[in-house]
C-alpha positions as CSV (number, residue, x, y, z in Angstrom):
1,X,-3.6,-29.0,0.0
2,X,-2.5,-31.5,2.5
3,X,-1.1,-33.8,0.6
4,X,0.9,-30.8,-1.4
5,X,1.9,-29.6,2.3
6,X,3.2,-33.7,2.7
7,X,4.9,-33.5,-0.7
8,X,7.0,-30.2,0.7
9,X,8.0,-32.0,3.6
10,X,9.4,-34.7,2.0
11,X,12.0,-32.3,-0.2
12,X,14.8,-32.1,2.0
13,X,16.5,-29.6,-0.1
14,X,13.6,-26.8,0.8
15,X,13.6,-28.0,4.5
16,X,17.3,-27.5,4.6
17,X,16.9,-23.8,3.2
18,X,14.1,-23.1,5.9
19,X,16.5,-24.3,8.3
20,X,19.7,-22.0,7.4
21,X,17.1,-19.4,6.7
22,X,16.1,-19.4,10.5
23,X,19.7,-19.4,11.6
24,X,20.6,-16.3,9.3
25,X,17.7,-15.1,11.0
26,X,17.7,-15.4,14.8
27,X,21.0,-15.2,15.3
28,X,21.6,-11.0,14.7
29,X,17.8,-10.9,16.4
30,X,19.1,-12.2,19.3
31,X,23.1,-10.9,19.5
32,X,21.7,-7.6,18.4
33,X,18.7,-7.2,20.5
34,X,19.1,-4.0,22.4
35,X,19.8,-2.5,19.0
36,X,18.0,1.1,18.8
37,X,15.2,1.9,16.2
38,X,15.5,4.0,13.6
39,X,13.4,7.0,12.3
40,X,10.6,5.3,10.3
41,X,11.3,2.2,12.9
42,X,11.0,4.6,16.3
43,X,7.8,6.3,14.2
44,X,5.9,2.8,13.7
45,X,6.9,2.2,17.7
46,X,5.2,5.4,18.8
47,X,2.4,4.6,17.1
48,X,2.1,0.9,18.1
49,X,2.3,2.5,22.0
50,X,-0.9,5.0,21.3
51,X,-2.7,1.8,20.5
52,X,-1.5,0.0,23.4
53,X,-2.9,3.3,25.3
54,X,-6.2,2.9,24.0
55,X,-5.4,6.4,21.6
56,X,-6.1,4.1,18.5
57,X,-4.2,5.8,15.2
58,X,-2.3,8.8,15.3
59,X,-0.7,10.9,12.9
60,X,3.1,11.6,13.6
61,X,4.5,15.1,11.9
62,X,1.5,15.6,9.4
63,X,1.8,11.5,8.2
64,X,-1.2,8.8,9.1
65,X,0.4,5.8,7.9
66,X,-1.3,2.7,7.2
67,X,-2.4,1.2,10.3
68,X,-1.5,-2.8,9.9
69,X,1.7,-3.0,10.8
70,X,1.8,-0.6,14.2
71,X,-1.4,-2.1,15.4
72,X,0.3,-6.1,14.7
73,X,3.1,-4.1,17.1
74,X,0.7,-3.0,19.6
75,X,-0.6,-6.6,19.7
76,X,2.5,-7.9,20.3
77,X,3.2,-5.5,23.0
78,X,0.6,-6.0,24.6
79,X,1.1,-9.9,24.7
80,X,4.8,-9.6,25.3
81,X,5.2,-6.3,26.9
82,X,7.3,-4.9,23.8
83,X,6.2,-3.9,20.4
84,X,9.7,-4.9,19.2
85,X,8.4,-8.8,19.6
86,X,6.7,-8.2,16.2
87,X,10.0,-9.5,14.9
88,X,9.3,-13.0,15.9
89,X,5.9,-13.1,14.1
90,X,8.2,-11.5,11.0
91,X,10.8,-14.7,11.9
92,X,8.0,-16.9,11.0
93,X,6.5,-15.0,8.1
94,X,9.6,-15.3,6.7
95,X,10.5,-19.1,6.7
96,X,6.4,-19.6,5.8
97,X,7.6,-17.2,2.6
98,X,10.3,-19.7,1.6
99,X,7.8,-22.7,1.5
100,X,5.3,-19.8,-0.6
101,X,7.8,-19.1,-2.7
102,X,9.1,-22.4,-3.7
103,X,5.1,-23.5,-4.2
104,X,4.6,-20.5,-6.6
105,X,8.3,-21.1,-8.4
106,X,7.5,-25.1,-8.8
107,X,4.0,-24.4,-10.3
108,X,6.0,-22.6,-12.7
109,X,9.3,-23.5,-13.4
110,X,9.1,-27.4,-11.6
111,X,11.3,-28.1,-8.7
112,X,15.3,-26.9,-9.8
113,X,14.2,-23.8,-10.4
114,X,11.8,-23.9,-7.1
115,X,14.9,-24.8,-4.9
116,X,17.3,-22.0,-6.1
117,X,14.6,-19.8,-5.5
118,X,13.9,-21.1,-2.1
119,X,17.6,-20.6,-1.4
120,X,18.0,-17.3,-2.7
121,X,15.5,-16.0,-0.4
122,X,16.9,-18.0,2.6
123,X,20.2,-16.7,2.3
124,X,19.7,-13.0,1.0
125,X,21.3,-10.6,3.4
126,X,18.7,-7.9,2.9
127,X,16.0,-10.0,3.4
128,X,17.8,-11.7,7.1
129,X,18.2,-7.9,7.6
130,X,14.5,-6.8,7.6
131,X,13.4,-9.8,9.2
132,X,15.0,-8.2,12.5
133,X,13.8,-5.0,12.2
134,X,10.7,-2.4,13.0
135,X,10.0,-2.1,9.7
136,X,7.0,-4.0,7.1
137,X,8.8,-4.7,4.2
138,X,9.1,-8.8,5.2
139,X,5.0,-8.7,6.2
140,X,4.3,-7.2,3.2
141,X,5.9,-9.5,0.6
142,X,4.6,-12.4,2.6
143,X,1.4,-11.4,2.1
144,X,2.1,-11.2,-1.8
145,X,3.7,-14.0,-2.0
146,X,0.2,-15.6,-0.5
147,X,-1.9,-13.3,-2.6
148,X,-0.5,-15.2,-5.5
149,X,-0.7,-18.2,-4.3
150,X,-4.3,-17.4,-3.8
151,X,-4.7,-16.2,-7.5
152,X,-3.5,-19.4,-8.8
153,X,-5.9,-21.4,-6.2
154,X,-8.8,-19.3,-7.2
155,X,-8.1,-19.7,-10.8
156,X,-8.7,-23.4,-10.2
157,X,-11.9,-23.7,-9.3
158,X,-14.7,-21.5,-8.9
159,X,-16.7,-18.2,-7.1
160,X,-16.1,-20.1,-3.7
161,X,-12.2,-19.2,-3.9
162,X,-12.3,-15.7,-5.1
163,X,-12.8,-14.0,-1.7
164,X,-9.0,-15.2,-0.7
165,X,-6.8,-13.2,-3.0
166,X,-9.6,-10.3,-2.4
167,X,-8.9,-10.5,1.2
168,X,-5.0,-11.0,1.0
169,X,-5.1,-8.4,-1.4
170,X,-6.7,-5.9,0.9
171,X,-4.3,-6.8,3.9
172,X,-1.9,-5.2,1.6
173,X,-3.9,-2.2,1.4
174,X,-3.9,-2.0,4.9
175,X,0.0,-2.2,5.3
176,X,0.5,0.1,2.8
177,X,-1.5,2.6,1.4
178,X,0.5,2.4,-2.2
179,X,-1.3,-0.9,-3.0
180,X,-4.9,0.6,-3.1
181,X,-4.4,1.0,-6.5
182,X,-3.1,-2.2,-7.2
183,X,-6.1,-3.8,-6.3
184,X,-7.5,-3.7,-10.2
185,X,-4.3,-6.0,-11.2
186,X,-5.8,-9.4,-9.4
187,X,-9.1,-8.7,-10.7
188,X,-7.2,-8.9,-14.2
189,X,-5.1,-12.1,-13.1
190,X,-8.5,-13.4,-12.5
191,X,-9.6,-13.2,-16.3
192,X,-6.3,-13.6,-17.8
193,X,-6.7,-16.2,-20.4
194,X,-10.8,-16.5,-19.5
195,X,-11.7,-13.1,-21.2
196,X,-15.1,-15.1,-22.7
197,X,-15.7,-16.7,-19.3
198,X,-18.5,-15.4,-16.9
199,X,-17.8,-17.0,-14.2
200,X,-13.7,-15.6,-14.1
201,X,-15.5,-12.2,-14.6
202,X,-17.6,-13.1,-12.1
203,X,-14.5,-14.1,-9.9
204,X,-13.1,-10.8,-10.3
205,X,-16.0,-8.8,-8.9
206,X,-16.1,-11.4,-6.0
207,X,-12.4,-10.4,-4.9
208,X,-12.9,-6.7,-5.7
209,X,-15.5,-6.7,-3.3
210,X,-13.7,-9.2,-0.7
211,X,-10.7,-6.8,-0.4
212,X,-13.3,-3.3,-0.3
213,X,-14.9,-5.2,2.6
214,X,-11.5,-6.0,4.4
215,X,-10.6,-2.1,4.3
216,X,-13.9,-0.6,4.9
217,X,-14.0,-1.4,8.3
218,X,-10.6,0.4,9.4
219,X,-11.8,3.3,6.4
220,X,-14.5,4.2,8.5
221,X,-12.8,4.5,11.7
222,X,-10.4,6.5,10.3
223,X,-12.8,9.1,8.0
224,X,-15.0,9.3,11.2
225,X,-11.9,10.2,13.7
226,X,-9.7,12.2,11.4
227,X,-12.8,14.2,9.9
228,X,-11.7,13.5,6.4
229,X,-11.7,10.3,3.4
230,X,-8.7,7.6,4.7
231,X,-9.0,4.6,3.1
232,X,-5.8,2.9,4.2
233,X,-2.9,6.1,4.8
234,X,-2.1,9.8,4.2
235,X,1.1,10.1,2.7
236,X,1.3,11.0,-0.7
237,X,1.5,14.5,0.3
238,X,4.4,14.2,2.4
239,X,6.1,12.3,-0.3
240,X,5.2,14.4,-2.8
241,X,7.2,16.8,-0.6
242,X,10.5,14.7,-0.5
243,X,10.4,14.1,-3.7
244,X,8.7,16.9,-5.6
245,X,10.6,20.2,-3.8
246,X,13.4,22.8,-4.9
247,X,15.8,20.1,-3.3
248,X,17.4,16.8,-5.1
249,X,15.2,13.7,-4.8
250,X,15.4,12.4,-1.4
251,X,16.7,9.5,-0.2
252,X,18.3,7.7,3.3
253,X,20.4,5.4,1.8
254,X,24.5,5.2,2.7
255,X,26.2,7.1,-0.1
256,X,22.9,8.9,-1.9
257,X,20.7,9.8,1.0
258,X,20.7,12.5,3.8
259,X,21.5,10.3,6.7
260,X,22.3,13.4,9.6
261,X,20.0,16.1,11.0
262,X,22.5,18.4,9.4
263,X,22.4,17.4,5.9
264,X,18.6,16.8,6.5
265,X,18.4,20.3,7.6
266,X,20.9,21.8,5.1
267,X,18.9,20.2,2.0
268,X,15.4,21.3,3.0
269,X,16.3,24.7,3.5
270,X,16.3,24.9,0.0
271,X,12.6,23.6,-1.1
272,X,9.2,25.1,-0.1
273,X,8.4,24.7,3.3
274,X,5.9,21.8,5.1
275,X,2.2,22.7,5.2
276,X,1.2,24.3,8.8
277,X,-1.4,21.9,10.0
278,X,0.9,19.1,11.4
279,X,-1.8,18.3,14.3
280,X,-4.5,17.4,11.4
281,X,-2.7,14.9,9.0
282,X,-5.6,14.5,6.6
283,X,-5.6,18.6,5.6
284,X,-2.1,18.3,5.9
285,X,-2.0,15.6,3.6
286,X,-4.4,18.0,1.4
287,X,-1.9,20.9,1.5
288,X,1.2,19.0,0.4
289,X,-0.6,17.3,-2.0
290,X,-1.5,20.6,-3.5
291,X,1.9,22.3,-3.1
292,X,3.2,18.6,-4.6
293,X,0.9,19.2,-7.8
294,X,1.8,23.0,-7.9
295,X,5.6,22.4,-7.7
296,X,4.7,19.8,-10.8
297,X,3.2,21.9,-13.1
298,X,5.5,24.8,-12.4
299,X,8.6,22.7,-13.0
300,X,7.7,19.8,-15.9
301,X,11.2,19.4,-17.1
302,X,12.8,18.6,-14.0
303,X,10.0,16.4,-13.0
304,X,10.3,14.3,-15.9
305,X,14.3,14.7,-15.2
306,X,13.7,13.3,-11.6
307,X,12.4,9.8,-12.7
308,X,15.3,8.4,-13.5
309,X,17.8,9.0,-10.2
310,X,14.4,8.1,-8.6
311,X,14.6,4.7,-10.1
312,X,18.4,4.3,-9.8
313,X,17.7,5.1,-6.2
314,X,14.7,2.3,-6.1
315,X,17.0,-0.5,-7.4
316,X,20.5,0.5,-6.1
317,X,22.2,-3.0,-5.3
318,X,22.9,-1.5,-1.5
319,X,20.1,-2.0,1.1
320,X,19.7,-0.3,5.0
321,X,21.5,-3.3,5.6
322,X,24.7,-1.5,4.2
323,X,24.2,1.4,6.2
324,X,23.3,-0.8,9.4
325,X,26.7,-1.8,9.0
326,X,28.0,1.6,8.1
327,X,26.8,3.0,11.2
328,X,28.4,0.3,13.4
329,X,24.6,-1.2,14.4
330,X,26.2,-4.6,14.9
331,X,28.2,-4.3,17.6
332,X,31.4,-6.3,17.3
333,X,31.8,-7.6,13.7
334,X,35.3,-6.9,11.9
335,X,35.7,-4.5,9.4
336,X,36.3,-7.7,6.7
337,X,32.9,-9.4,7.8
338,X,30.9,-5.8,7.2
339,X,33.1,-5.7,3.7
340,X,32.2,-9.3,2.7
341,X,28.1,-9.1,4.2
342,X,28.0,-5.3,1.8
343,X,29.4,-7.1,-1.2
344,X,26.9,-9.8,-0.7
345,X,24.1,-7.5,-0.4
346,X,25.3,-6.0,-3.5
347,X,25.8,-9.5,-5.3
348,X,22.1,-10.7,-4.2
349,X,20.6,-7.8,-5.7
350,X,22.5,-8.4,-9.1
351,X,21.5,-12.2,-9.2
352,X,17.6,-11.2,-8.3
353,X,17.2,-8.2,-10.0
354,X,19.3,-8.7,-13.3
355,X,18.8,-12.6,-13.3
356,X,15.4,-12.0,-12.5
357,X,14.7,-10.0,-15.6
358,X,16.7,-12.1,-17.9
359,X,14.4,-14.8,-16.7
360,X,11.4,-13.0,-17.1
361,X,12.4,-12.1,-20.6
362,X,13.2,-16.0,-21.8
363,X,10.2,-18.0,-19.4
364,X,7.7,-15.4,-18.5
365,X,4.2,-16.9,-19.4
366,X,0.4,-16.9,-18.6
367,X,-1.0,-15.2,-15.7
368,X,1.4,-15.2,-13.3
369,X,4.2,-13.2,-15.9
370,X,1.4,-10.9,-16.2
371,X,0.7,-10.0,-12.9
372,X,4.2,-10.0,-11.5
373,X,5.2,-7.8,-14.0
374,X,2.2,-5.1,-13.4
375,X,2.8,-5.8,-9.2
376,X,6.4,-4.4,-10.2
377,X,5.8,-1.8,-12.5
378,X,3.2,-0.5,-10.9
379,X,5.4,-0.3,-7.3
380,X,7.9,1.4,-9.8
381,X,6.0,3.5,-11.3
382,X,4.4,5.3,-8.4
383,X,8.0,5.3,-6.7
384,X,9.8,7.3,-9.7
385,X,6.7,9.7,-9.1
386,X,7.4,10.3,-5.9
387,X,10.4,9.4,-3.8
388,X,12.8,6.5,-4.4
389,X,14.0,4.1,-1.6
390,X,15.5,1.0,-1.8
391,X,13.8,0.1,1.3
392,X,10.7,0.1,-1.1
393,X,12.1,-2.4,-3.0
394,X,12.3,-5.0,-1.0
395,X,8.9,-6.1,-1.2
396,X,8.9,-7.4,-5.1
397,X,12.5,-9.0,-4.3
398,X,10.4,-12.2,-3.8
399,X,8.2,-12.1,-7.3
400,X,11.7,-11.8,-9.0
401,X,13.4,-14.5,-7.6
402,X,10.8,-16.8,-9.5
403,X,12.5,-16.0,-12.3
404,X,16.1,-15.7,-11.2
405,X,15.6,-19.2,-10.1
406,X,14.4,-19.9,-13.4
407,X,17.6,-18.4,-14.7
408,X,19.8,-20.6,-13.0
409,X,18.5,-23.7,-12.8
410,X,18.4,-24.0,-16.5
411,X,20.4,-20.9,-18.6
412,X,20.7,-22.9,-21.8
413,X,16.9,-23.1,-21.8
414,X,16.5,-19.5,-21.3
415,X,18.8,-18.7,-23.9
416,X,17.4,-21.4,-26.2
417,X,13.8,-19.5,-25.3
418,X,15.6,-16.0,-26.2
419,X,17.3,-16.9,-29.2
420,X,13.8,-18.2,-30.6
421,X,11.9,-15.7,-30.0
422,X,14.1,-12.3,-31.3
423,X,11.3,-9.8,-30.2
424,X,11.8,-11.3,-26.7
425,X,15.3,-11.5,-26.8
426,X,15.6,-7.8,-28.0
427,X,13.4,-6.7,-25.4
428,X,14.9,-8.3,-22.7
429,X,18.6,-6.8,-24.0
430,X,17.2,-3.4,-23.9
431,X,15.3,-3.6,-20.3
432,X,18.2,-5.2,-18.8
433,X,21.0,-2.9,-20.2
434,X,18.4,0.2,-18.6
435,X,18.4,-1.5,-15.2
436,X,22.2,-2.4,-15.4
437,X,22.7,1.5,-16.1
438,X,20.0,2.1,-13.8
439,X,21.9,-0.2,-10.6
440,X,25.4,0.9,-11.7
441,X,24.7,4.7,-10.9
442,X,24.3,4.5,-6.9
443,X,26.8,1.4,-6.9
444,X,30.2,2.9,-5.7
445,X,28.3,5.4,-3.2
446,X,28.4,2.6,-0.4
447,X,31.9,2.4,-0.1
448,X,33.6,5.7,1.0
449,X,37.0,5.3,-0.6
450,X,35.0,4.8,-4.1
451,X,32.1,7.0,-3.6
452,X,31.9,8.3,-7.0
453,X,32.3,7.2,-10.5
């Protein structure tokens, strides 16, 4: 490993994109810094200051969220006197996640396709955007990134690696709730290929049990003080309520979302009305969750109608970055530098998301094709039940931009790889086309004098 770590050092085209990628980075953290937080933002904040109190975990409004990411906050307001300093941890999270993801492209793909996708990262707006901001999203796929990184480590040698992906694994858990149920997907990266081995079955019950042990402790705590089962968060309930009500799926995005108290207010008039045990989040949780299945059942059609705005929503090319700029949250910029950062956004997501998936379709192989592609789908899938974002997006950027990279570093290869292979090359015509109809729909709705198609 150290002599890998030497052989990094000595590519001066990754240390270059680590480089810009901390300039992109600190440079709105520290122009902007006064900047005021945002509802889910000013939520994790609140939270991060009962810690600091000695309170522990709180639910806010009927949700207990997943405790990693305001308790990282309370430790970092209680170092630096501000929660907010979080950020700087997320600064270096970030540039670490341009070396990971270079390391995970070049075992792959080699070192072209490694750079672009080093690159990619460092220069995406949306991913500069979250890096300054309360929220978990650049935590999160850090801690993916590594997870795999860990899976191909373990994967090369024997029971005495397993525990790492198991643990990374459950630090995901613990920053959101969603990825309990993702845990069975690095059990299966562990065997993939090794189905007749003992000893990669015997690797996969080692990190099963690695990442139950990292949870259990803060499962406990929470069972024991909220008087009901919490493994990680709350929440489906209350997303089963934005998502599964008499109102449209909803959203916060600029151009699809309900982005004033008004319009917040005016939609939810319309739907069934929150649970009344606000103060108790786990029976609130309970009681949405069972007005979310009831709603369901009542209404299958429109359920099954949902999951396709949900998903457009999900992979919209815009990002809260768009409405940052919308809303005039950096102070000072002209109208053409909002203009050009929004069409970036918008041009980043096309490269990563559409290049990404044409790469996956030519040069996805062995485990890791495997397990990126259930990671992804699995995000998706729970997302289109539920509520779609494209803040939830963000995450999985990083896992596509293996491929993306792939894409570009060599495109006659990947159409060399397509055109020999006419079940992959059909398949990969039909998923693209879906998620080109899929990021065209929300596309105009971040730019008011469009708006519509």
């Amino acid at each position: 490993m150290i002599a890998r770590l030497r052989e990094l050092r000595q590519d001066h085209v990754l240390l270059w994109a680590i480089a810009v990628g901390f300039l992109l980075r600190v440079v709105p953290m520290l122009l902007w810094i006064d900047k005021p937080c945002v509802r889910d933002e000013c939520t994790y904040e609140e939270i991060a200051r009962s810690i600091m109190s000695g309170e522990g975990m709180i639910g806010t409004n009927g949700w207990l969220w997943a405790p990693a990411y305001p308790t990282l906050m309370a430790l970092h307001g209680l170092l630096f006197g501000y929660p907010g300093a979080v950020q700087v941890s997320q600064l270096a999270v970030a540039l670490v996640s341009i070396g990971m993801l270079y390391e995970l492209t070049h075992g792959e793909f080699g070192v072209p396709a490694a750079r672009i996708a080093a690159w990619t990262y460092a220069l995406s707006p949306t991913l500069v955007f979250y890096t300054g901001s309360l929220w978990s999203e650049i935590l999160y796929s850090g801690l993916l990134l590594a997870a795999l990184l860990a899976l191909r480590w373990a994967r090369g040698g024997g029971l005495d690696r397993a525990w790492a992906p198991g643990v990374l694994a459950g630090l995901c858990v613990l920053f959101r709730g969603v990825a309990t149920y993702m845990l069975p997907i690095f059990a299966i990266a562990l065997v993939w290929g090794r189905w007749r081995d003992k000893s990669a079955w015997a690797g996969a019950a080692v990190c099963m049990l690695a990442a139950a042990l990292t949870v259990a402790p803060y499962s406990a705590y929470a069972t024991h003080k909220f008087e009901g089962v919490v493994v990680s968060d709350r929440t489906l309930g209350q997303m089963m309520w934005l998502g599964n009500n008499d109102f449209p799926p909803m959203t916060f995005d600029w151009g699809n979302g309900t982005l004033s108290k008004r319009a917040y207010d005016r939609a939810t008039k319309q739907g069934r009305k929150h649970c009344t045990h606000g103060k108790d989040p786990v029976l609130q949780d309970a009681c949405e969750t069972a007005q979310g299945k009831a709603w369901i059942l009542a209404h299958p059609v429109e359920f099954v109608a949902r999951m396709p705005e949900r998903a457009a929503q999900l992979v919209a090319p815009h990002s809260f970055l768009t409405r940052h700029l919308r809303w005039g949250r950096w102070r000072g910029l002209p109208d053409a530098v909002d203009e050009a950062i929004i069409g970036l956004v918008v041009a980043f997501s096309f490269v990563t998301l559409v290049g990404g998936t044409i790469g996956f379709g030519a040069r996805g192989k062995g485990w890791y094709m495997v397990t990126a592609a259930l990671v992804v789908l699995y995000h998706v899938g729970a997302i289109t039940l539920l509520a779609g974002l494209t803040r939830y997006r963000v995450p999985l950027e990083p896992l596509w931009m293996v491929y993306a990279g792939a894409l570009l570093a060599d495109p006659r290869g990947a159409w060399a790889a397509l055109r020999a292979s006419p079940g992959r090359l059909a398949v990969t015509i039909v998923v693209t086309g879906i998620l080109l109809v899929l990021m065209l729909w929300f596309l105009p709705a971040s730019w008011p004098a469009w708006g519509t198609w």
